[in-house]
C-alpha positions as CSV (number, residue, x, y, z in Angstrom):
1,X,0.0,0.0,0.0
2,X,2.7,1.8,0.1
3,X,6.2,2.7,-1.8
4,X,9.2,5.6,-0.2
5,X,11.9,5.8,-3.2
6,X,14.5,8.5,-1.8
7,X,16.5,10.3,-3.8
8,X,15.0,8.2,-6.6
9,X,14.7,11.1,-9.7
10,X,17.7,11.7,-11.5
11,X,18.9,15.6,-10.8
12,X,18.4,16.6,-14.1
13,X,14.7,15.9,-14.1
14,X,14.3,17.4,-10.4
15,X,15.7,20.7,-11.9
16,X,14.0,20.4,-14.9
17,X,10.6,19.8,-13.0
18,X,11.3,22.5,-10.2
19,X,12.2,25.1,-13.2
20,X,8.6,24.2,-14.3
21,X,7.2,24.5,-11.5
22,X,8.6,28.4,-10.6
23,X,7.6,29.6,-14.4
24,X,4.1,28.3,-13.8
25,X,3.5,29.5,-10.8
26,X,4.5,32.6,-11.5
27,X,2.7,33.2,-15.0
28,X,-0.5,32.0,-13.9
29,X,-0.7,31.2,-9.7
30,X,-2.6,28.5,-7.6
31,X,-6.1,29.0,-5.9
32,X,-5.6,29.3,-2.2
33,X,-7.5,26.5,-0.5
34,X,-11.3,26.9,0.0
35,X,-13.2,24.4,2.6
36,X,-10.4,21.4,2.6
37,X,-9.5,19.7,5.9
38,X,-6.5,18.6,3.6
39,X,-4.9,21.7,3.7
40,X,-6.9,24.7,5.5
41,X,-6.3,27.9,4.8
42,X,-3.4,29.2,6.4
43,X,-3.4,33.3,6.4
44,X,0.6,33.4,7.7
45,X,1.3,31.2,4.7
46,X,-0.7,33.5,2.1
47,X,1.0,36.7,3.4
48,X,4.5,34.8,3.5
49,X,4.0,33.5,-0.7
50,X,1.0,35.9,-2.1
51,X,0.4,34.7,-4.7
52,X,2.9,31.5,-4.7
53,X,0.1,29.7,-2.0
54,X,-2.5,27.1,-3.0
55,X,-3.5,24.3,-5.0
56,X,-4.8,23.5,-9.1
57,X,-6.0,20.2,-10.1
58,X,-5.0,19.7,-13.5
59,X,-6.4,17.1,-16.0
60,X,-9.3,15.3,-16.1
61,X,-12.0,15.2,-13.3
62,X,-15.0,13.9,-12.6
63,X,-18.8,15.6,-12.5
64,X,-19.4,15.2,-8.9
65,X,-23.1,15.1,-7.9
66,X,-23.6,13.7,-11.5
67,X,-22.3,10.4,-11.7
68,X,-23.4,10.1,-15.1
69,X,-21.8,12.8,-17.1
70,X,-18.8,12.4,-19.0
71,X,-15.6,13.3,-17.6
72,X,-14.6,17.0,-18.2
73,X,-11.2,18.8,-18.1
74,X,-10.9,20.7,-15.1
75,X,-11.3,24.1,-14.3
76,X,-8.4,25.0,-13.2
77,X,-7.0,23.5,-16.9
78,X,-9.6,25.4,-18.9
79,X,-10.7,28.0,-18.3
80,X,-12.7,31.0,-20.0
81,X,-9.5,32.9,-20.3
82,X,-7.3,31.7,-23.4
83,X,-4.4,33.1,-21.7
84,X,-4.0,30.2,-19.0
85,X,-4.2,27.4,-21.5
86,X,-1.6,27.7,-22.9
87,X,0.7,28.3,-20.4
88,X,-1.0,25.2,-18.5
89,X,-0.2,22.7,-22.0
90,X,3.4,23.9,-21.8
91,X,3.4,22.9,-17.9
92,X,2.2,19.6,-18.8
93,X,4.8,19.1,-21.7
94,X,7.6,20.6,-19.3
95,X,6.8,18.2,-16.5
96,X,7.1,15.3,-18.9
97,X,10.2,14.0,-18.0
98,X,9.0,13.7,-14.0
99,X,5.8,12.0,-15.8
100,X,8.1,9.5,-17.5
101,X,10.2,9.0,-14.6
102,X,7.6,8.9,-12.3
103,X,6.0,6.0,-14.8
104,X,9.4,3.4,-14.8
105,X,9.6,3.8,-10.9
106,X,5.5,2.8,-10.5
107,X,6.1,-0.3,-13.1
108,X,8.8,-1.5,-11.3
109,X,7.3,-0.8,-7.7
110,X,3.8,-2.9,-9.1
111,X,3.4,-3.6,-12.6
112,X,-0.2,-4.8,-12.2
113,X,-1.2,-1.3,-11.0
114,X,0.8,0.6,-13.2
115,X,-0.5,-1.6,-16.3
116,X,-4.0,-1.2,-14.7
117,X,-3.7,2.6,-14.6
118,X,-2.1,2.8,-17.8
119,X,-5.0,0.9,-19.4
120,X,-7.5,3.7,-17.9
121,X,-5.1,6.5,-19.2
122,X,-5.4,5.1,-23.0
123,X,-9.0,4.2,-23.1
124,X,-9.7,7.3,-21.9
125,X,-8.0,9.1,-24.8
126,X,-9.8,7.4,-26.8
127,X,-13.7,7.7,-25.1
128,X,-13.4,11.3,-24.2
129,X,-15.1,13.8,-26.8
130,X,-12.3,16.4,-26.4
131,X,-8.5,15.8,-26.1
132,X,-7.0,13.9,-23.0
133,X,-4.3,16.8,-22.5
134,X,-2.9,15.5,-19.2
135,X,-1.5,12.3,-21.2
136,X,2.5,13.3,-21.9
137,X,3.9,9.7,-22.2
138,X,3.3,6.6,-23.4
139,X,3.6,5.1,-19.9
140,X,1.7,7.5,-18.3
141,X,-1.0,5.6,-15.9
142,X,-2.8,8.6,-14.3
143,X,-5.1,11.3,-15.7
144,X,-4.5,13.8,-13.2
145,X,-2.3,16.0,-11.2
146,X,-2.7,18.1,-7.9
147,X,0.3,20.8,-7.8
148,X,0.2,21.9,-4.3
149,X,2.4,25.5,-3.3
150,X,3.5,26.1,0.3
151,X,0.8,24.5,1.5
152,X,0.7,21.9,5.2
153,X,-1.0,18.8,4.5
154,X,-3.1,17.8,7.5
155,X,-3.9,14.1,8.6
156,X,-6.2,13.0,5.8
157,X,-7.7,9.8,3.3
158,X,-7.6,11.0,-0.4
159,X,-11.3,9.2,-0.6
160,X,-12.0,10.0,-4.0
161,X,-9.2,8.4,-5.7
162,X,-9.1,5.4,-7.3
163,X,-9.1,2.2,-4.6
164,X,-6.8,0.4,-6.0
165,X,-4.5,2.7,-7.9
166,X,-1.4,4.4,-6.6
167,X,-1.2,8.1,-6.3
168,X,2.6,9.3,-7.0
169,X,3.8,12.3,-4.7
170,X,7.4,14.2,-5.5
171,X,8.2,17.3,-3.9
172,X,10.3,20.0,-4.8
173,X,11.9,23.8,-4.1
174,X,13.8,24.4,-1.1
175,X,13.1,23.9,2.7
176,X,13.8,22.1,6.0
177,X,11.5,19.1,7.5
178,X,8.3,18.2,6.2
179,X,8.3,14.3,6.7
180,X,5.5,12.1,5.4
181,X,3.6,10.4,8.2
182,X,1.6,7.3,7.8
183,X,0.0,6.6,11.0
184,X,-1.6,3.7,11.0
185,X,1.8,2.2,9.7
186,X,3.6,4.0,12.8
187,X,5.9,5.2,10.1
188,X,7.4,8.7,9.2
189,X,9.9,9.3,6.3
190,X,12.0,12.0,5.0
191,X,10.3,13.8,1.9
192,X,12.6,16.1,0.8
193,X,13.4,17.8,-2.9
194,X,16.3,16.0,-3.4
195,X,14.5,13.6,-5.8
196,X,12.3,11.5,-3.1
197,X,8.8,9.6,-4.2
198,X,5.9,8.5,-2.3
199,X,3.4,6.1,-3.7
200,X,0.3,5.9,-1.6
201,X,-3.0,4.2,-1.5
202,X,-4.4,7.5,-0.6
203,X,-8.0,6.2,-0.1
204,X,-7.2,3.3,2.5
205,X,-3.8,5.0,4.2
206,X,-4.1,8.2,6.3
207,X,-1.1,10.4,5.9
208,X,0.0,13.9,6.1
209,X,3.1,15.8,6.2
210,X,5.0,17.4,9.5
211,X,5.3,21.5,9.4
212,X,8.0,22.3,7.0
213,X,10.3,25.5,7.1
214,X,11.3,27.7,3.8
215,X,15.2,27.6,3.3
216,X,16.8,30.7,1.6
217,X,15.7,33.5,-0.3
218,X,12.8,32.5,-2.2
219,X,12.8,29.1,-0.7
220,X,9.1,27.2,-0.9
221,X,7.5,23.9,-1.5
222,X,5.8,22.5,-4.6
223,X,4.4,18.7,-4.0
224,X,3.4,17.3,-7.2
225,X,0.6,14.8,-6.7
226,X,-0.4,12.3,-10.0
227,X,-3.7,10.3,-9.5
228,X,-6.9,8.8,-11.0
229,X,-10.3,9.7,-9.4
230,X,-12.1,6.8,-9.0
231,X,-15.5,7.8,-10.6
232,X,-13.0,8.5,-13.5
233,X,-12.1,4.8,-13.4
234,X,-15.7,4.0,-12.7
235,X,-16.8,5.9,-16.0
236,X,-13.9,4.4,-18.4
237,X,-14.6,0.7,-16.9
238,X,-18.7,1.4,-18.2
239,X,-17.8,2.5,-21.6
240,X,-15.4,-0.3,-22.0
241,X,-18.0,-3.1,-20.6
242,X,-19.8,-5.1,-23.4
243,X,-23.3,-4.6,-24.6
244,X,-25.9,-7.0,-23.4
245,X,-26.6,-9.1,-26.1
């Protein structure tokens, strides 16, 4: 249920990604946290990084209250303004490489997941009526991603994701502390920018992270959170089943 790869990503991808990261942040900024026990709303936090504090979900997401719409791209991906697009596309294409990485690591941590996911990431290219822009790679076995910026993560279950999928967390910027906590496991580990990844069973594991502390000028936290939803999964698995006869 669950997978701690330190220091795993090769440097040139953690720069890469963190590079990323900074431009996109800066050319188009995260919504600061509205009603989520995840990660409340912190008003020290949002003075300390303006507009550098919050959270996007970006990809594809489910209608909730309808379970019987089609999966849409999120809001936070497209939006009424042409101007954030754009810029949102080229975040996706510039955190390929972490994508790809992020991929090999999940195949070789559990193949029948990864496969699993990767099979819900291709037929959903193909069911969806508009383009599947989260898809960046060929391995690529989730349709979402949660970019989280100098934000705490309380004690929490990430319910709606998948149940028997993996989420995969990397984290990156510069700062002190900020361990990953599994409680019922009685385990902590160091999660540090360095190139450390987490794969979690978010929806049966509760786990947070412990306060962190910027380091250096401009020093922050980006976690970059890949994941299915499960009434994603739910939708793709109904297309896909055969027609009574």
């Amino acid at each position: 249920m669950l997978g701690y790869f330190p220091r795993i990503l090769p440097m040139n991808v953690v720069e890469k990604s963190h590079r990323a990261l900074e431009k996109w942040v800066e050319g188009y900024g995260p919504n600061p946290p509205k009603d989520d026990i995840r990660h409340p709303e912190d008003t020290d936090l949002e003075e300390l990084f303006k507009g550098r504090y919050g959270l996007v979900h970006i990809g594809t997401w489910d209608a909730q209250g309808h379970p019987f719409d089609d999966p849409y791209i999120s809001h936070d991906t497209l939006t009424t303004s042409s101007t954030k697009f754009s810029p949102t596309y080229q975040f996706l294409r510039d955190l390929a490489m972490l994508t790809t990485e992020l991929s090999i690591i999940f195949a070789a941590f559990n193949c029948t997941a990864w496969s699993e996911g990767r099979r819900i990431v291709n037929s959903l290219s193909h069911l969806l009526s508009v383009p599947n822009i989260a898809r960046t790679c060929d391995y690529e076995a989730w349709t979402t991603r949660a970019i989280l910026c100098n934000l705490f993560t309380h004690v929490h279950r990430n319910f709606r994701d998948e149940v028997f999928g993996y989420a995969a967390i990397a984290v990156f910027g510069s700062f002190t502390e900020g361990d990953f906590v599994v409680p019922q496991l009685k385990l902590k580990f160091p999660f540090r920018p360095g190139g450390d990844v987490i794969f979690v069973k978010g929806p049966m594991l509760e786990h947070f992270v412990t306060p962190w502390q910027p380091e250096g000028h401009g020093g922050g936290r980006f976690s970059v959170v890949h994941f299915n939803h499960h009434a994603v999964v739910d939708w793709v698995n109904t297309k896909l089943e055969p027609s009574p006869e």
